[in-house]
C-alpha positions as CSV (number, residue, x, y, z in Angstrom):
1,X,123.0,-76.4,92.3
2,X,125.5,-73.4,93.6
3,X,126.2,-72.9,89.8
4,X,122.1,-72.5,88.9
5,X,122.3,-70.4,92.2
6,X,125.3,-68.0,90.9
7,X,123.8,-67.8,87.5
8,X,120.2,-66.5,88.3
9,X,121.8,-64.4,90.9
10,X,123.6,-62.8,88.4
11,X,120.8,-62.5,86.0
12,X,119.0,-60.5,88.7
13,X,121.1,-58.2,89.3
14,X,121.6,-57.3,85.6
15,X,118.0,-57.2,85.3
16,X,117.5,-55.0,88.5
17,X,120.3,-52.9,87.0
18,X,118.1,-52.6,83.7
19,X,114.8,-51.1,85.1
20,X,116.2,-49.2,87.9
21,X,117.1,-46.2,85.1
22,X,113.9,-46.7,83.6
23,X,111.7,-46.8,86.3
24,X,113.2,-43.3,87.4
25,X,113.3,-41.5,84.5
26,X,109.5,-42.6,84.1
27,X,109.1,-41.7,87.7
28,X,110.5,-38.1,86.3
29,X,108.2,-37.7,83.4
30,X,105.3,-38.5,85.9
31,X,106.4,-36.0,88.4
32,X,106.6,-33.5,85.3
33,X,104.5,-30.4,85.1
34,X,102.2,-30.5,81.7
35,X,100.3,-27.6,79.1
36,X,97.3,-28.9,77.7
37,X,97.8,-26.8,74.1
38,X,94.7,-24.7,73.4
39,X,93.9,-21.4,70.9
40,X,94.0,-18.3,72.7
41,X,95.4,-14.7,71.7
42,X,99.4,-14.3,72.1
43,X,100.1,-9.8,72.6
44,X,103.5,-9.3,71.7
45,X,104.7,-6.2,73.4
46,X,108.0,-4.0,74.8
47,X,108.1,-2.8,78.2
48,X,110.2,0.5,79.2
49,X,110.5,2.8,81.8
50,X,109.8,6.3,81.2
51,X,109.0,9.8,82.7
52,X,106.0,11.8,82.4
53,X,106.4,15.2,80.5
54,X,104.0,17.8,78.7
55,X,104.4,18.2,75.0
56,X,104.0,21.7,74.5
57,X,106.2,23.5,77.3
58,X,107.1,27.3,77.6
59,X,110.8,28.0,77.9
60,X,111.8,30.1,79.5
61,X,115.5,31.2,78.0
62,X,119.1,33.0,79.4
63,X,118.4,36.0,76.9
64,X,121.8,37.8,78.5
65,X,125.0,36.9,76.5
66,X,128.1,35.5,77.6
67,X,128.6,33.3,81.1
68,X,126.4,34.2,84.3
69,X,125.6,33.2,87.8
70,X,122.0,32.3,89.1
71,X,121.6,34.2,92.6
72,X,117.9,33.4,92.9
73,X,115.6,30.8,91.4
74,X,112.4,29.9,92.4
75,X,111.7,26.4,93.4
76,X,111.0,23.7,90.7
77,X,106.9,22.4,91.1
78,X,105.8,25.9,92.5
79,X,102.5,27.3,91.0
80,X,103.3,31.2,89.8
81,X,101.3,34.1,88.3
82,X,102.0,36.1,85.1
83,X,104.5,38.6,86.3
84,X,106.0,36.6,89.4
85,X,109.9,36.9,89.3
86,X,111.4,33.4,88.1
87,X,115.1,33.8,88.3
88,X,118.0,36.9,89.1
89,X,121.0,36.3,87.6
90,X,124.1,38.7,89.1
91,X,124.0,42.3,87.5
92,X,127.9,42.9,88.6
93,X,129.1,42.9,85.1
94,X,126.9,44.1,82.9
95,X,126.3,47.0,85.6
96,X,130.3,47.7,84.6
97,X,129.9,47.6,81.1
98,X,127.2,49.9,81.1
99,X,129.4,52.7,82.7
100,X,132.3,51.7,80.3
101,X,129.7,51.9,76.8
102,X,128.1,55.1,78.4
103,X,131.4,56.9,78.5
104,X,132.2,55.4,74.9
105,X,129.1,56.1,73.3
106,X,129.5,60.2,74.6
107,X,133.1,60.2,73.2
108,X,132.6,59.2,70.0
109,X,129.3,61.0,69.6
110,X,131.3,64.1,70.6
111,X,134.1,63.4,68.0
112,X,131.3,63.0,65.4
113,X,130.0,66.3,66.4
114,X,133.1,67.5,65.7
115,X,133.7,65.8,62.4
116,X,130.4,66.7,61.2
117,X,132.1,70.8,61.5
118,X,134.6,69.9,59.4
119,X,132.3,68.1,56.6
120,X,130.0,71.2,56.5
121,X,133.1,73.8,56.0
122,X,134.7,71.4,53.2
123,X,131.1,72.3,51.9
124,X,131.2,75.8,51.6
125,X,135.6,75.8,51.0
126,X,134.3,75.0,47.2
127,X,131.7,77.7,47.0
128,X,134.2,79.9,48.9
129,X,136.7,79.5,46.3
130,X,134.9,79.5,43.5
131,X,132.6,82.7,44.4
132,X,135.3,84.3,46.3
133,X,139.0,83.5,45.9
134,X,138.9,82.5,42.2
135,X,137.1,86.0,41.3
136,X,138.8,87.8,43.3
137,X,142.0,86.1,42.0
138,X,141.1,87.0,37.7
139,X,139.6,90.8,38.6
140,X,143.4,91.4,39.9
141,X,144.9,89.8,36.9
142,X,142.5,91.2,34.9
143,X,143.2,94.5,36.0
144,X,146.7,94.7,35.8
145,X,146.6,93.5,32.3
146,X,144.7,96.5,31.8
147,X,147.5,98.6,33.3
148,X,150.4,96.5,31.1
149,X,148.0,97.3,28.2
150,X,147.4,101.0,28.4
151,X,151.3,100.7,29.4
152,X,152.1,99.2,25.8
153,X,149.5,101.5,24.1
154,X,151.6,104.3,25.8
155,X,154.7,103.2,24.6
156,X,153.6,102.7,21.1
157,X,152.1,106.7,21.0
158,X,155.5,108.0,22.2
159,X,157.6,105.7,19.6
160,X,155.0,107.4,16.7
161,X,155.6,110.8,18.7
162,X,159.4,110.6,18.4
163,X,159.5,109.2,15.0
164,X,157.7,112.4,14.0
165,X,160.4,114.6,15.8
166,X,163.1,112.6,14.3
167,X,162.0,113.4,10.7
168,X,162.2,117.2,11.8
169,X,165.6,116.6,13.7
170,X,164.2,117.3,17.0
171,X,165.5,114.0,18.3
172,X,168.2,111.5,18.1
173,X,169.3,107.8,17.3
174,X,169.4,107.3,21.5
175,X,166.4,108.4,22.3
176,X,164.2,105.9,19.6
177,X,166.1,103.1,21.1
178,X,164.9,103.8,24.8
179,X,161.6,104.5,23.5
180,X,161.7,100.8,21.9
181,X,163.4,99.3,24.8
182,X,160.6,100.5,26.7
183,X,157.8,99.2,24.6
184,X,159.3,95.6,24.6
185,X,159.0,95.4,28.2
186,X,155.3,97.0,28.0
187,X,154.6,94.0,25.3
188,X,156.4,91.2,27.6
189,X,154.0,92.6,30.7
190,X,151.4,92.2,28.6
191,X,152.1,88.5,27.6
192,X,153.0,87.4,31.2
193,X,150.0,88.9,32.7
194,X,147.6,87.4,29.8
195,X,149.7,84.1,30.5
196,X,148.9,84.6,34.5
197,X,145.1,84.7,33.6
198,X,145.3,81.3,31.2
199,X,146.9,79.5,34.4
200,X,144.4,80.7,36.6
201,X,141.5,79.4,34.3
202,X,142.7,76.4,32.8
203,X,145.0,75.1,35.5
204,X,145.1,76.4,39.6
205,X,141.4,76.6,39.4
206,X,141.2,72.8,38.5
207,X,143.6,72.0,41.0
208,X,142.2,74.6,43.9
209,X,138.1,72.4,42.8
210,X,140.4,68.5,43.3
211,X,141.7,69.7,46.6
212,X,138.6,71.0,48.0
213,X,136.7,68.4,46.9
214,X,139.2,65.7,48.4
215,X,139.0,67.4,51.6
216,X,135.4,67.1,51.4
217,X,135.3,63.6,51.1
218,X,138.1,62.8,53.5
219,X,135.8,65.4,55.7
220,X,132.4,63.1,55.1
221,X,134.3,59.3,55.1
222,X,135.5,60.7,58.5
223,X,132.4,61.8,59.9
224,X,130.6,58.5,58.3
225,X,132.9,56.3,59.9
226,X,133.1,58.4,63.6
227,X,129.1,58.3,63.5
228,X,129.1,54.8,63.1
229,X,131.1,54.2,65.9
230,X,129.1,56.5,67.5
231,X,125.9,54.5,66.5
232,X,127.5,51.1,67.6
233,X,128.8,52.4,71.2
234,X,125.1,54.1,71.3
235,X,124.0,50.5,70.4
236,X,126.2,48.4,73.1
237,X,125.3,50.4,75.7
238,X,121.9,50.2,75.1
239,X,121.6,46.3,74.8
240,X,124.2,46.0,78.2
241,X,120.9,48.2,79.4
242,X,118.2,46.3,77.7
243,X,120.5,42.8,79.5
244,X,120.3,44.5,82.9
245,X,116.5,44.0,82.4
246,X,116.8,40.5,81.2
247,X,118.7,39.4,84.6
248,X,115.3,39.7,86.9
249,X,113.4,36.8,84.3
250,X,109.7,36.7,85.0
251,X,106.5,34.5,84.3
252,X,105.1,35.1,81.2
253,X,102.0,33.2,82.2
254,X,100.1,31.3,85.1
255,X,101.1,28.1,85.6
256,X,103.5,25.7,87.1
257,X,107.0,26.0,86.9
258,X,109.6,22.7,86.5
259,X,113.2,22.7,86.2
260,X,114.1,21.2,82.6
261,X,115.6,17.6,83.3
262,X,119.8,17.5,83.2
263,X,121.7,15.3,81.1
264,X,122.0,11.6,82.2
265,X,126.2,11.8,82.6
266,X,125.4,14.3,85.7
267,X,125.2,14.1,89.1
268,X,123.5,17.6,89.7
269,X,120.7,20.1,87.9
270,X,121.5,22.5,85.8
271,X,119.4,25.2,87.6
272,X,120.4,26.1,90.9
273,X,121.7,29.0,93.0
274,X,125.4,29.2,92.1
275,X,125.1,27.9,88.5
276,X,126.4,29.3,85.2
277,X,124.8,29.5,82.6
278,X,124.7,31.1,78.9
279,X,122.3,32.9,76.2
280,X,119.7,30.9,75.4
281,X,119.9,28.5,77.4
282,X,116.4,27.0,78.5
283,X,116.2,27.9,82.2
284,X,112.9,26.8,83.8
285,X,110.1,25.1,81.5
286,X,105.9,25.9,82.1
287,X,104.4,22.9,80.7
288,X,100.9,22.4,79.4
289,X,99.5,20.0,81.7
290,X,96.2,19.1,79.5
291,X,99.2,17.9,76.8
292,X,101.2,14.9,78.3
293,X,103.0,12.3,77.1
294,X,106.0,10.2,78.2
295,X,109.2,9.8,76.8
296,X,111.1,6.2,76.4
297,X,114.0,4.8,74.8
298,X,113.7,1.8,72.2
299,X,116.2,-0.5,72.4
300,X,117.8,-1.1,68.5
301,X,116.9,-4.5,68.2
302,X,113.3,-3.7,68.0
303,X,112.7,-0.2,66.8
304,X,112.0,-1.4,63.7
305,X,108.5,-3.1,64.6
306,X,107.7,0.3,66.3
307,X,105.9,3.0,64.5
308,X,103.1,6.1,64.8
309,X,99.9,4.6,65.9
310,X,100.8,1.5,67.6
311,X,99.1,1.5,71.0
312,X,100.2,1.4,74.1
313,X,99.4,1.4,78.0
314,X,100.9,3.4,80.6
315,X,101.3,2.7,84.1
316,X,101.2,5.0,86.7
317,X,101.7,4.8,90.6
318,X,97.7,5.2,91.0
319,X,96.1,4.8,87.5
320,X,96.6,3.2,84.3
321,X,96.4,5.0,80.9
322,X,95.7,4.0,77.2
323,X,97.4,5.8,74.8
324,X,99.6,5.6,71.4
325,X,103.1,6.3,69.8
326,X,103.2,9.6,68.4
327,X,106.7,9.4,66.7
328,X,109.8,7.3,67.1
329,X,113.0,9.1,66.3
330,X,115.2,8.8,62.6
331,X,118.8,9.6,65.4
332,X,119.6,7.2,67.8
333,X,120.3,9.0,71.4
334,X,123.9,9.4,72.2
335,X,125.1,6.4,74.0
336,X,127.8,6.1,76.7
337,X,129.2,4.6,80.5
338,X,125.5,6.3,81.7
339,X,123.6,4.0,79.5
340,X,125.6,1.3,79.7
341,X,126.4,1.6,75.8
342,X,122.9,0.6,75.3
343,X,121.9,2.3,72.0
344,X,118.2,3.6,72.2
345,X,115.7,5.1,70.4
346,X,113.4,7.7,71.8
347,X,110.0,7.4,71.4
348,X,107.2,9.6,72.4
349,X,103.8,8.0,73.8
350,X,100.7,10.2,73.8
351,X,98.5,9.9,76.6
352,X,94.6,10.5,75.6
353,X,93.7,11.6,78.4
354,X,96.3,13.9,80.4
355,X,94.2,15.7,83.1
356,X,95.6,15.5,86.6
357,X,98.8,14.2,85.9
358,X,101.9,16.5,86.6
359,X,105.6,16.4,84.6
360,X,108.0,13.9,86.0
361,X,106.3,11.2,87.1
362,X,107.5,7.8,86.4
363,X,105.7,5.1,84.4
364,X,105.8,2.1,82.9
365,X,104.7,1.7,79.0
366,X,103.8,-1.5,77.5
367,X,103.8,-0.8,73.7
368,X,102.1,-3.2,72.0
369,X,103.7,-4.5,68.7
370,X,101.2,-7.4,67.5
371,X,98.0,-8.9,68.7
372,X,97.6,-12.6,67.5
373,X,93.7,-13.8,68.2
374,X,92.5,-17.5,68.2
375,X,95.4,-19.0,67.9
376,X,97.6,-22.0,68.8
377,X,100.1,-21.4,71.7
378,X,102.8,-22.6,73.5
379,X,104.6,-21.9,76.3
380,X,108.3,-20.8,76.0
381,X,109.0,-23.1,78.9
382,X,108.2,-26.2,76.9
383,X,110.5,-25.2,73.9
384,X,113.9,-26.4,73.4
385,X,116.1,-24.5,70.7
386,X,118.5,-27.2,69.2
387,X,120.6,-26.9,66.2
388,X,118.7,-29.5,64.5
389,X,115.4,-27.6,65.1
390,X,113.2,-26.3,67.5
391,X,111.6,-29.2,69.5
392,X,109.0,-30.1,72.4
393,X,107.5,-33.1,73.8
394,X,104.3,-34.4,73.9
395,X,102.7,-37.0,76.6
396,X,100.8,-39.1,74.4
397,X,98.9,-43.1,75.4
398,X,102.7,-44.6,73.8
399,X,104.8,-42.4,75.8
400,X,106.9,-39.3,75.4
401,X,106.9,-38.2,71.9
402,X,109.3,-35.4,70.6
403,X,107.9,-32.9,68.2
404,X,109.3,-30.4,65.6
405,X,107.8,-27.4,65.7
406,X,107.2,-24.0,63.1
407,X,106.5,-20.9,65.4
408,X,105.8,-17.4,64.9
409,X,105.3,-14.7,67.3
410,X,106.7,-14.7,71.0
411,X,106.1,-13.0,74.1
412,X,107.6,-13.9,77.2
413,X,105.1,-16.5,78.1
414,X,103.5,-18.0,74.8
415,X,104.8,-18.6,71.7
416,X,102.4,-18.8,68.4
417,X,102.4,-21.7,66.8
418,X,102.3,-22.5,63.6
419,X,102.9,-26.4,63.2
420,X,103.9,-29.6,65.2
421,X,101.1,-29.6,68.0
422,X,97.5,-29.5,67.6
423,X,94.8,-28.3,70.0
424,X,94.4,-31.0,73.2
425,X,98.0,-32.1,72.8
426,X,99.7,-32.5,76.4
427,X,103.3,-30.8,76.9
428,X,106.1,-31.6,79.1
429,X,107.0,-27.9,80.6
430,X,110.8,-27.4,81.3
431,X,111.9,-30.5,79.6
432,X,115.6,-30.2,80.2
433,X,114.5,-31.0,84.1
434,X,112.4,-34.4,82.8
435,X,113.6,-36.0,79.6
436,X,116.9,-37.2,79.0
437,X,116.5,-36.8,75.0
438,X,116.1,-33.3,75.6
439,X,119.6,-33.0,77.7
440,X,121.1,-34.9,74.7
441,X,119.6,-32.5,71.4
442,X,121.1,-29.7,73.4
443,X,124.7,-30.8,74.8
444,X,124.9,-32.9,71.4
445,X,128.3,-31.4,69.6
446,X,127.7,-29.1,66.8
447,X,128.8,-31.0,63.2
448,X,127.1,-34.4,64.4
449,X,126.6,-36.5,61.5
450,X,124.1,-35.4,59.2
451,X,122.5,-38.4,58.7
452,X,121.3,-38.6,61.5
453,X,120.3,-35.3,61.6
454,X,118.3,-35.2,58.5
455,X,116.9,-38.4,58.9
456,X,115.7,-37.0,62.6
457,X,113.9,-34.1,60.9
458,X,112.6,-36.3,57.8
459,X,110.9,-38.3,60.7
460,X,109.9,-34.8,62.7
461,X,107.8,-33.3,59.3
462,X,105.8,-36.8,58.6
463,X,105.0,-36.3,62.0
464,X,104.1,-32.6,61.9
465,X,102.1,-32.9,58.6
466,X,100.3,-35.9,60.6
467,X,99.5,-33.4,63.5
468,X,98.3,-30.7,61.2
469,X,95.7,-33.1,59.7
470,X,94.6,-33.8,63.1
471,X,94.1,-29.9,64.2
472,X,92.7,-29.3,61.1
């Protein structure tokens, strides 16, 4: 009797220890949430944060060259007239370099006044020499080889004369050599004089023209080169003046005034009292406030999907806005510690309807990539990504059933489904909390046999072509 006692006390307690798992992880199931599946639409869409900006804006630009200091600007969000005075920048050097290029420009100016002498009597050197000198020069020669002439002529009469006496014995041997002696060096006067002209003509002429003529152009590269320096001093000191103007910067048109928005990697703006800035630098911006749009950054993993036309929805602190993407930039923006490496795209969003909104605003914008209508969902909370497959399970009149499933399109609530539930079928949501199978697909080793694993998803499709039959 104590032995039929011990043995179906035993058998009890190995019976007791038998349900009890059972009985609690039905208890679990029963305690689980469930989705009934149904069709519906599934909007797949991107949510960034942006700022509110006008797409036409008037710069307003530095125009004065090299480094300066802002002594004045007019606060950013003020409403100013045509005319109104923006910004001074300090006049304390270019005041200094206007007195310097004055004194330049009326030095060189006066040396090309001077130069400009010169050039003009290089000019009239040539016509001096040729009309003056040079004449003057060949009448001389010419007239003493007149003299040497009628000197030789002379000779010659008195060398006839004396032969005449000698034949009548008036005059000696002595006397006909003097009188030959004397013609010689009437003849050689002749020659040297005649040779005195060719020189003049063929030779020191030529070289008196060269010489006058380099001087002339040594006279006119001199006063080219002294006037240009005259013209670029002229010139510096007029743009130093023409930059004095440009340090009082003014409206050039109603409207409202914003200071342009400073790079992320800074602590402080750009434009304030104190600040340096440089030519061409965009100061103060006047945007078109019928013309807005907002500015955000698409992150690289989805830019792709994103393109002109796609619409979108902006929120604002009071209102919310349709609009569309207008472009999406070819450049990623730079990326760094301020963005947390994150590598972005900007992408501008078009409001249609801009009035009453004003530049720096924040807002959210939902851009919306795909619109799925009528179809079957799921949500992501009943999904379980495995490395044999995506799975769920469904509560059917047998029990918990596990299902392979084909999806499509996600959102962060609803995934589109494409096979392995029908319409009506019951979900468990968060199975990893419920269902001990689930626990096991998803801490089950990677490399498991595969076997197993494609007998599992041999089973999984008979059971998903089964399914689709029945939502069809």
């Amino acid at each position: 009797m104590w032995m039929i006692i011990g043995i179906g006390s035993l058998a009890l307690i190995v019976a007791v220890i038998y349900m009890v798992p059972k009985d609690s992880a039905r208890a679990g199931i029963e305690k689980a949430i469930t989705h009934k599946i149904k069709r519906g639409n599934v909007i797949i869409s991107v949510i960034e944060q942006g700022t509110l900006e006008s797409s036409e804006n008037t710069e307003v630009k530095c125009r004065v060259r090299g480094q300066n200091t802002i002594i004045y600007v007019v606060e950013g969000g003020t409403k100013v007239k045509k005319g109104d005075v923006l910004i001074r920048l300090d006049t304390f050097a270019i005041e200094e370099a206007i007195d310097e290029r004055t004194k330049f420009a009326h030095l060189t100016r006066s040396s090309a006044e001077r130069l400009k002498g010169n050039l003009e009597s290089a000019k009239l050197a040539i016509n001096e020499y040729l009309e003056g000198r040079y004449k003057t020069q060949l009448m001389t020669l010419e007239k003493e080889l007149s003299v040497t002439k009628s000197n030789l002529r002379s000779a010659d009469d008195w060398i006839r004369f004396s032969a005449l006496k000698k034949e009548k014995g008036f005059v000696g041997g002595m006397e006909m050599e003097q009188r030959a002696i004397t013609r010689l060096r009437a003849n050689h006067a002749v020659i040297a004089k005649q040779t005195e002209i060719d020189v003049l003509k063929n030779f020191t002429k030529a070289e008196q023209l060269e010489t006058l003529k380099g001087n002339l152009k040594a006279a006119q590269a001199s006063f080219d080169a002294e006037s240009e320096r005259a013209k670029a001093d002229a010139s510096r000191r007029d743009r130093a003046l023409e930059e004095y103007e440009f340090c009082i910067i003014k409206a050039p048109r109603d409207g409202l005034v914003i200071y342009p928005s400073a790079a992320q990697w800074k602590d402080a703006p750009d434009i304030e009292e104190g600040a340096t800035v440089h030519k061409d630098q965009v100061l103060l911006l006047m945007p078109d406030l019928n013309q807005m749009q907002v500015k955000v950054g698409i992150h690289e993993s989805i830019v792709d999907k994103v393109g002109p036309g796609l619409a979108a929805i902006v929120t604002l602190p009071n209102e919310t806005l349709d609009a569309e993407v207008s472009s999406v930039a070819a450049v990623t923006r730079p990326a760094g510690w301020w963005t947390g490496n994150v590598v972005k795209y900007d992408t501008i969003i078009e409001l249609k309807d801009g009035k009453g909104l004003k530049p720096g605003m924040s807002a959210e914008v939902e851009v919306i990539l795909a619109k799925h209508e009528n179809v079957i969902k799921i949500p992501v909370s009943a999904v379980v990504e495995t490395e044999k497959g995506t799975f769920c399970w469904v509560k059917t009149a047998s029990g918990v059933k596990r299902r392979l499933l084909q999806l499509g399109d996600t959102n962060d609530v609803f995934i589109v489904v494409k096979g392995g539930v029908a319409e009506g079928d019951e979900v468990i949501l968060n199975p990893l909390a419920h269902i001990d199978e689930a626990q096991q697909e998803v801490l089950q080793p990677s490399g498991s046999a595969n076997g197993e694993s494609e007998s599992t998803a041999e089973k999984e499709k008979q059971g998903e072509k089964s399914t689709g039959k029945a939502a069809k």
